[in-house]
N, CA, C and O atoms as CSV, one atom per row, in Angstrom:
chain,resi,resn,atom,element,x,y,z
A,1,UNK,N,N,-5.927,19.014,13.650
A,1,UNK,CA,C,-5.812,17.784,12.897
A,1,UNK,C,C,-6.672,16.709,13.556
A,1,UNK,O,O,-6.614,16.584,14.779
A,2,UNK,N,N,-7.477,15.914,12.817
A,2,UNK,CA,C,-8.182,14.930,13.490
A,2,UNK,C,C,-7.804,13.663,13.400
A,2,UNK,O,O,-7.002,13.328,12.528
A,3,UNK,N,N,-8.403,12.630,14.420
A,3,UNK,CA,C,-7.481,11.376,14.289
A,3,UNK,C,C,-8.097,10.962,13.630
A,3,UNK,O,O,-9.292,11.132,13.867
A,4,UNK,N,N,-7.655,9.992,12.129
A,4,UNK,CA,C,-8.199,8.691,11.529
A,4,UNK,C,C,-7.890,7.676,12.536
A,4,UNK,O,O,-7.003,7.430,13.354
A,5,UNK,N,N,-9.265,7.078,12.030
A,5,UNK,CA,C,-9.494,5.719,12.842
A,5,UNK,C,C,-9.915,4.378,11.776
A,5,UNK,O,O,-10.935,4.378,11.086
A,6,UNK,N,N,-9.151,3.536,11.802
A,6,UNK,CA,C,-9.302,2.277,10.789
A,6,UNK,C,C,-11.295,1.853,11.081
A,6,UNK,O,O,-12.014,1.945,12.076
A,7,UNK,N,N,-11.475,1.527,10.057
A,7,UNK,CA,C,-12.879,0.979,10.155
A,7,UNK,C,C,-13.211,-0.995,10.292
A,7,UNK,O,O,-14.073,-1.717,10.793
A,8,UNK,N,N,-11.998,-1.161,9.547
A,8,UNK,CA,C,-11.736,-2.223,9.312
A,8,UNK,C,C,-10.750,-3.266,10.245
A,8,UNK,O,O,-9.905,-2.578,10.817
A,9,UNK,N,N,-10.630,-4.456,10.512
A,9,UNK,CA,C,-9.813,-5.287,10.866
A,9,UNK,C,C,-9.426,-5.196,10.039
A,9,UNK,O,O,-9.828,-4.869,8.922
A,10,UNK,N,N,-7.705,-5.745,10.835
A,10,UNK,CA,C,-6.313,-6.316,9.904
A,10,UNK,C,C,-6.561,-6.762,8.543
A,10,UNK,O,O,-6.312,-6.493,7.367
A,11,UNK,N,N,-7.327,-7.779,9.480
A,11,UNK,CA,C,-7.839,-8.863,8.228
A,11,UNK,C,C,-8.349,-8.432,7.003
A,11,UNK,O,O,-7.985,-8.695,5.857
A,12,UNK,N,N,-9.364,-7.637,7.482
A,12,UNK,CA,C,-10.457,-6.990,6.406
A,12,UNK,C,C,-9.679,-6.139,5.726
A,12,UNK,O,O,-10.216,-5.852,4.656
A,13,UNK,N,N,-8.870,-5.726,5.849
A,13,UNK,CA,C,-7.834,-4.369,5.545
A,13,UNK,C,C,-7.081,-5.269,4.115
A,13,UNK,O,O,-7.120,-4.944,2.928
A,14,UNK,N,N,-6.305,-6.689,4.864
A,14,UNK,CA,C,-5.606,-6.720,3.960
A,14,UNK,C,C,-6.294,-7.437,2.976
A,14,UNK,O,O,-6.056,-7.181,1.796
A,15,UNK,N,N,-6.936,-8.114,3.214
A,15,UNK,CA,C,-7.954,-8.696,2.323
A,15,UNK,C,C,-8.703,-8.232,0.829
A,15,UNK,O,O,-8.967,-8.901,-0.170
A,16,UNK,N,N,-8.933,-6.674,1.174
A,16,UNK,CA,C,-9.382,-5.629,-0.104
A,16,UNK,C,C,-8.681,-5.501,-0.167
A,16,UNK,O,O,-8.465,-5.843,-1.329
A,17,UNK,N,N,-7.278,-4.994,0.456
A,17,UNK,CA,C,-6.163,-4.454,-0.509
A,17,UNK,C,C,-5.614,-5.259,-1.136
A,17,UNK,O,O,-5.062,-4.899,-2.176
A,18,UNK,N,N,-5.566,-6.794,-0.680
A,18,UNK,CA,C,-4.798,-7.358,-1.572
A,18,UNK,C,C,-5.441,-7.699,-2.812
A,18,UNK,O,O,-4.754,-7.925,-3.808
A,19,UNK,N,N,-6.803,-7.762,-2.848
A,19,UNK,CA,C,-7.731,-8.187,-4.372
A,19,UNK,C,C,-7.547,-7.081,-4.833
A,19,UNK,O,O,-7.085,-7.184,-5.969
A,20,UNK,N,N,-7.714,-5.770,-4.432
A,20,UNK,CA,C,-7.496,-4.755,-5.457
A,20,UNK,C,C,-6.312,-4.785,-6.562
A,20,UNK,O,O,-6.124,-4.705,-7.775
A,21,UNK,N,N,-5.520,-4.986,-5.101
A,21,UNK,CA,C,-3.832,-4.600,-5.802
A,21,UNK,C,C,-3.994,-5.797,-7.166
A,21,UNK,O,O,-3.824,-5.609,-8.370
A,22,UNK,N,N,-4.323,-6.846,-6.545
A,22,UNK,CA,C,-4.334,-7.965,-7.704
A,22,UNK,C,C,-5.091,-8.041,-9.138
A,22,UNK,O,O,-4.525,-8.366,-10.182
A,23,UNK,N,N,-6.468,-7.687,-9.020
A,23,UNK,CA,C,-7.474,-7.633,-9.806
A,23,UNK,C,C,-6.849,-6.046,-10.143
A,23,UNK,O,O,-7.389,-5.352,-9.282
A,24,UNK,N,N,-5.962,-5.140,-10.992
A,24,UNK,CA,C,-6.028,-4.483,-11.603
A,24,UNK,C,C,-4.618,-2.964,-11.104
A,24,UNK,O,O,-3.981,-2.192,-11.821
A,25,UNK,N,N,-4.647,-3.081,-10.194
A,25,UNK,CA,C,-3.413,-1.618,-9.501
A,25,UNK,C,C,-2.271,-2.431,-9.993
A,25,UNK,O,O,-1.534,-1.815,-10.763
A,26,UNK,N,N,-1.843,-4.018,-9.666
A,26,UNK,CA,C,-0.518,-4.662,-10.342
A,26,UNK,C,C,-0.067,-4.111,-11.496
A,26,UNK,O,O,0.949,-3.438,-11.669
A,27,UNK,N,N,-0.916,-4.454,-12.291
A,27,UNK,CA,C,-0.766,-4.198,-14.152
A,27,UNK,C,C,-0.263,-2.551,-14.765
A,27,UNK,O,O,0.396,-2.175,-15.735
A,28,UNK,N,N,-1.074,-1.759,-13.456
A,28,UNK,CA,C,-0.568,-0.163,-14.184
A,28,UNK,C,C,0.726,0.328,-12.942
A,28,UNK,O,O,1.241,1.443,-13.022
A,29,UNK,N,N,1.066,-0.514,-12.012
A,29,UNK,CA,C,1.761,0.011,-11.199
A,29,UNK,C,C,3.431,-1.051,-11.313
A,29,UNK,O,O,4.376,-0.941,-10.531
A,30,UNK,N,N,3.374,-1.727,-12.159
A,30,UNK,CA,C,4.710,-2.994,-11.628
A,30,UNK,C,C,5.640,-2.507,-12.754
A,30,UNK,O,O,6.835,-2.493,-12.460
A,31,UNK,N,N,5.318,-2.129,-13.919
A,31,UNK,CA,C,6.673,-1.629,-14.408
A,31,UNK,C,C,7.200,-0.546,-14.285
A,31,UNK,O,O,6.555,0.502,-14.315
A,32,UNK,N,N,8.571,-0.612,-14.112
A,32,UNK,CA,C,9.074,0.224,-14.003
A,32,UNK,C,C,9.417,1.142,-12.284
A,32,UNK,O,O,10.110,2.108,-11.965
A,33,UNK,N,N,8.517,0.210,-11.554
A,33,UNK,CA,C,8.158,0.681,-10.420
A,33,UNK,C,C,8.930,-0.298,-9.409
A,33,UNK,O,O,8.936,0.503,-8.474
A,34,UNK,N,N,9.457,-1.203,-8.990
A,34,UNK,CA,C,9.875,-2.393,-8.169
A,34,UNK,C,C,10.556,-1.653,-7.213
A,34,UNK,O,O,11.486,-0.878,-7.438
A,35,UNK,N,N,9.910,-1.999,-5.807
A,35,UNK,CA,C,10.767,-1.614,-5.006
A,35,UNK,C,C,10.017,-0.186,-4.198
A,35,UNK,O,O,10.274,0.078,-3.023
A,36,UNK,N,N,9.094,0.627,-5.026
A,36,UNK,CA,C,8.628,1.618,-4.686
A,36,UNK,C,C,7.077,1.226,-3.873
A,36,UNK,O,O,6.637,0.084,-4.002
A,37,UNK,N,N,6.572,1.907,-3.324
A,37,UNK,CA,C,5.432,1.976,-2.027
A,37,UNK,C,C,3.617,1.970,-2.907
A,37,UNK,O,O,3.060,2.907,-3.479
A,38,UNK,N,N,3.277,0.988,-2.756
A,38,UNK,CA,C,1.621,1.724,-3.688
A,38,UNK,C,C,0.780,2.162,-2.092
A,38,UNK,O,O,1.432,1.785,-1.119
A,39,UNK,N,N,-0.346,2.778,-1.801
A,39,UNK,CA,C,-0.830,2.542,-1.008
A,39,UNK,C,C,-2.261,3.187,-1.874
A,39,UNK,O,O,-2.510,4.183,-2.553
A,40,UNK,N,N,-3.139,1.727,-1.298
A,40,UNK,CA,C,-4.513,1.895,-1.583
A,40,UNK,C,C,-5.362,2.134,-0.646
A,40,UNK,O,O,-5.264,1.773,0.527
A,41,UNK,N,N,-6.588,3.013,-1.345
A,41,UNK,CA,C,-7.860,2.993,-0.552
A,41,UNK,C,C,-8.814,1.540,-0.311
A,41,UNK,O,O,-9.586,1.156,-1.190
A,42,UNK,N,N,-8.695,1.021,0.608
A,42,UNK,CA,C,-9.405,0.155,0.219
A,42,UNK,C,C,-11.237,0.225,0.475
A,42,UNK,O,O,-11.823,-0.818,0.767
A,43,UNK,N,N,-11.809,1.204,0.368
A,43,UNK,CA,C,-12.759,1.969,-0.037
A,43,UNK,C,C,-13.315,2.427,-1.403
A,43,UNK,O,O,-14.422,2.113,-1.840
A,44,UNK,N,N,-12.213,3.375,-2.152
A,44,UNK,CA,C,-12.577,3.547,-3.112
A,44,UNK,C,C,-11.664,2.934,-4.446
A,44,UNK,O,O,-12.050,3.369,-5.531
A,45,UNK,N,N,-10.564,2.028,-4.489
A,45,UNK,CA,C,-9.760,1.685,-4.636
A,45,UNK,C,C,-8.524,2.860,-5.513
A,45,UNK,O,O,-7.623,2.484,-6.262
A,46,UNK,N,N,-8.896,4.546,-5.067
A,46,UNK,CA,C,-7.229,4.839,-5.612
A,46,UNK,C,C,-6.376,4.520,-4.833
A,46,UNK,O,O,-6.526,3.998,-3.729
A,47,UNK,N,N,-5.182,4.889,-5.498
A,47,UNK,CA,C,-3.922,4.967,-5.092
A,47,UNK,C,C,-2.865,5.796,-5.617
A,47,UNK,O,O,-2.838,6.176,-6.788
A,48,UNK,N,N,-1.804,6.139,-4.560
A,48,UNK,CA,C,-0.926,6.726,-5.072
A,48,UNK,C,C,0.805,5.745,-4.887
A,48,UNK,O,O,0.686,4.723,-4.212
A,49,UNK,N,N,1.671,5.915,-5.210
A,49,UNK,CA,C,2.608,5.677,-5.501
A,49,UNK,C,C,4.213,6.297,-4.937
A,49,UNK,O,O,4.614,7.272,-5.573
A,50,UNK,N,N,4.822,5.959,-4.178
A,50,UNK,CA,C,5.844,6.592,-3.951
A,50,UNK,C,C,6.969,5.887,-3.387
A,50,UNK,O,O,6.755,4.782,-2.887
A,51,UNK,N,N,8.256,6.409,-3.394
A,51,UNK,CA,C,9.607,5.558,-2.701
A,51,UNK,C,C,9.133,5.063,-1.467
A,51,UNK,O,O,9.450,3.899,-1.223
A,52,UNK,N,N,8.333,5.762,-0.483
A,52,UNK,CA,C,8.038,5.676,1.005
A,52,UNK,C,C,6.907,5.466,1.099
A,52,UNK,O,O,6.073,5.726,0.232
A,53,UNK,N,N,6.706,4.982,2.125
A,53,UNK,CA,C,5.301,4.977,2.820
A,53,UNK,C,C,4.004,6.499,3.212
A,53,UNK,O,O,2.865,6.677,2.781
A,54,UNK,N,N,4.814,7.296,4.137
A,54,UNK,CA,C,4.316,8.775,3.979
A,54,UNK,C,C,3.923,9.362,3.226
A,54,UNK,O,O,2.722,9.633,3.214
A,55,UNK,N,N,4.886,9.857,2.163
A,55,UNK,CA,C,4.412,10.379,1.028
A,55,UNK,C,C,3.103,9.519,0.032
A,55,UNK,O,O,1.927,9.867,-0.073
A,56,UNK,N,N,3.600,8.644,-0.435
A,56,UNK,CA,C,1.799,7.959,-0.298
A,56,UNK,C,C,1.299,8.100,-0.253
A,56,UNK,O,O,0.616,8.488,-1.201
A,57,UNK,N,N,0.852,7.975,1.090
A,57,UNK,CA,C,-0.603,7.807,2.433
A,57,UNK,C,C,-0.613,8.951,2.409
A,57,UNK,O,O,-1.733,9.183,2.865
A,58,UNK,N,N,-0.131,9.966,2.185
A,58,UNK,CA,C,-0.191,11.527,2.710
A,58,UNK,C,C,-1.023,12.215,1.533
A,58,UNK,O,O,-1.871,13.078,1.761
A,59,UNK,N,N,-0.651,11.677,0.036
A,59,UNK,CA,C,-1.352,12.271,-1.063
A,59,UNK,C,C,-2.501,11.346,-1.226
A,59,UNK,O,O,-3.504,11.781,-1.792
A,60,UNK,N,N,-2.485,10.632,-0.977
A,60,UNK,CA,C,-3.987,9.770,-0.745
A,60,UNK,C,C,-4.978,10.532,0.313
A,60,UNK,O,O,-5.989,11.226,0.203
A,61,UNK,N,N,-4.248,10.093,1.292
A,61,UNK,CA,C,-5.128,11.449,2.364
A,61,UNK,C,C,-5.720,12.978,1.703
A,61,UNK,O,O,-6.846,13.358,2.023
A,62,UNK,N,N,-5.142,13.529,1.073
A,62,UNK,CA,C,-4.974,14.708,0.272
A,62,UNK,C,C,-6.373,14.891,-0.399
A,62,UNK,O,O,-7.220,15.758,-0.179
A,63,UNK,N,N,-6.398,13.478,-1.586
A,63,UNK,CA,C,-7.455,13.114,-2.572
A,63,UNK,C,C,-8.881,13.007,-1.559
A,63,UNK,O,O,-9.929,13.648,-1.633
A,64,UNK,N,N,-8.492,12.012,-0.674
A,64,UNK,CA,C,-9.665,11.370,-0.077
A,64,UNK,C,C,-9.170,10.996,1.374
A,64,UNK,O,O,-8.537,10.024,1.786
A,65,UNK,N,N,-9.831,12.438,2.187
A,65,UNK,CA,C,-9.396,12.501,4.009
A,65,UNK,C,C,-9.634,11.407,4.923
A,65,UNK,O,O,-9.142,11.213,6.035
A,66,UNK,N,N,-10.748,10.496,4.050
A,66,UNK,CA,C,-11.532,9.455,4.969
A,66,UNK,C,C,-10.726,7.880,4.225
A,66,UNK,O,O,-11.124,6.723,4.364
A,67,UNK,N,N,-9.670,8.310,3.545
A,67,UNK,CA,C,-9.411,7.055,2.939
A,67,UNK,C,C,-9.045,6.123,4.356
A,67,UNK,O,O,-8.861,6.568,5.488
A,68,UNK,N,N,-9.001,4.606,3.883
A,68,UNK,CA,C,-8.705,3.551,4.847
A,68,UNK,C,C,-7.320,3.088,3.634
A,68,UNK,O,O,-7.480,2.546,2.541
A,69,UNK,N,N,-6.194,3.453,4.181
A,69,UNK,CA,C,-4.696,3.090,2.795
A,69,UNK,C,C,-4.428,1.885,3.739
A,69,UNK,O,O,-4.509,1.929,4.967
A,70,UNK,N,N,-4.092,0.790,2.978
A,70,UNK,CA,C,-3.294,-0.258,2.860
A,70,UNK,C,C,-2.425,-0.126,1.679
A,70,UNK,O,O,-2.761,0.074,0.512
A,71,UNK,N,N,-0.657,-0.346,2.439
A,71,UNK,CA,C,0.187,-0.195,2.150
A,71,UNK,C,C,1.008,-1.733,1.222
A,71,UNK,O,O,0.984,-2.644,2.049
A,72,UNK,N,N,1.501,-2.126,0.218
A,72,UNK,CA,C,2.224,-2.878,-0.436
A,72,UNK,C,C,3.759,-2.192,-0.756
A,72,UNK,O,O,3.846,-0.983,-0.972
A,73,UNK,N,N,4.696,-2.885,-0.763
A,73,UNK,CA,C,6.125,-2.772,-1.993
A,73,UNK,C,C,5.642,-3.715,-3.243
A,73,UNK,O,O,5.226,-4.870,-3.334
A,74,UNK,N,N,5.899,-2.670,-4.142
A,74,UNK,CA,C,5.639,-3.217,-5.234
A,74,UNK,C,C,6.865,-4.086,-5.900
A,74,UNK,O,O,8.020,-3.725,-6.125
A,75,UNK,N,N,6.203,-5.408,-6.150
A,75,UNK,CA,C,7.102,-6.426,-6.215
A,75,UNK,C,C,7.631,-6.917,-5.350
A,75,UNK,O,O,8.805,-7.196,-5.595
A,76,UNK,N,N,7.075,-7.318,-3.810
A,76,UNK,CA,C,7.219,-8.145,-2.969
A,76,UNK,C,C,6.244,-7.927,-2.004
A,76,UNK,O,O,5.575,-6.928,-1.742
A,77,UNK,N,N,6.296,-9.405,-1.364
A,77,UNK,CA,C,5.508,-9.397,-0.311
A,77,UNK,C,C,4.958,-9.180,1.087
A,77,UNK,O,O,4.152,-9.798,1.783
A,78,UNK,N,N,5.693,-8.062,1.253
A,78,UNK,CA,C,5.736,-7.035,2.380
A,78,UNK,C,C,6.136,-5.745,2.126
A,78,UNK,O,O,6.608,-5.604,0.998
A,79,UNK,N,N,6.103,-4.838,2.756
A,79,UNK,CA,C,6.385,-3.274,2.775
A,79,UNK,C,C,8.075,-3.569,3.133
A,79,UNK,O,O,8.949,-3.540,2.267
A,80,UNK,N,N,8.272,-3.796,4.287
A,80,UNK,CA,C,9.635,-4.322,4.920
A,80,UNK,C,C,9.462,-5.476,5.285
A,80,UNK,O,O,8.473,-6.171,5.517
A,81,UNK,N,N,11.039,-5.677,5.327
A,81,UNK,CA,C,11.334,-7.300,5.781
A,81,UNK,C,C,12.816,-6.875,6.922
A,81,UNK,O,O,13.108,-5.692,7.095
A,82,UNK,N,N,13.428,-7.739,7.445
A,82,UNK,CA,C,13.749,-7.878,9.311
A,82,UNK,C,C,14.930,-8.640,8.140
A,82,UNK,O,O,14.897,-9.042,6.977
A,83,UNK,N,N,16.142,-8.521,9.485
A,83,UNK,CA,C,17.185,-9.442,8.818
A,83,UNK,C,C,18.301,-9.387,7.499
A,83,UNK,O,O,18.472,-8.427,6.748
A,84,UNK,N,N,18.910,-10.545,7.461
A,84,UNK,CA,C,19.804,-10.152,6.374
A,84,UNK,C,C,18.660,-10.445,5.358
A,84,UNK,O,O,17.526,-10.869,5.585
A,85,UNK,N,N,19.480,-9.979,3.723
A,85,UNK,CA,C,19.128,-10.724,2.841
A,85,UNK,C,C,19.367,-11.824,2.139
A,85,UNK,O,O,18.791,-12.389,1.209
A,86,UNK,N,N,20.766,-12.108,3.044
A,86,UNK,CA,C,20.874,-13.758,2.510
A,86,UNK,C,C,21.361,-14.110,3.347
A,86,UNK,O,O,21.477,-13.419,4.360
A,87,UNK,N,N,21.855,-15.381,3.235
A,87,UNK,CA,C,21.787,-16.537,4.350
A,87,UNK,C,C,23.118,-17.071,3.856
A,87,UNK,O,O,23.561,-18.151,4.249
A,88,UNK,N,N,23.758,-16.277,2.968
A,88,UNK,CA,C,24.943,-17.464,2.288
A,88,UNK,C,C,26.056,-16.563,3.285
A,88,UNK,O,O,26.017,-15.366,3.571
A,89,UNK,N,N,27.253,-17.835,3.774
A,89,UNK,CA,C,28.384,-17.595,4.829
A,89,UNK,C,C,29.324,-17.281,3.757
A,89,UNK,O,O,30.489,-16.986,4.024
């Protein structure tokens, strides 16, 4: 097995993924989907779709060995979040 190695900064990483996701993966990926994992190439812009992160990145890998995946939850603004979910006592 060989190691992938990011090509890109953070920055640069999230930067395409996030115009992708925006300019066009949103629209065929948000219904019906909330809550579930997209992860893009931000290279060639596919993606695949799944509950998790792994599975994902793993069939992306699959398609395209050299992909660079940046990961989203679809319908929010992080993959995970830390903490409760509310704040009410």
């Amino acid at each position: 097995m060989s190691v992938r190695q990011r090509r890109y900064s953070k920055e640069e990483m999230y930067r395409r993924g996030q115009d992708l996701y925006e300019s066009g993966i949103r629209a065929q990926v948000e219904a019906g989907n909330e809550g579930r994992i997209v992860a893009i190439d931000i290279e060639t812009g596919a993606f695949e779709v799944d509950n998790t992160v792994i599975p994902a990145t793993d069939r992306l890998f699959e398609r395209y060995p050299e992909a660079q995946p940046w990961v989203i939850r679809i319908g929010h603004r992080a993959v995970y979040h830390f903490g409760s979910k509310s704040l009410k006592k």
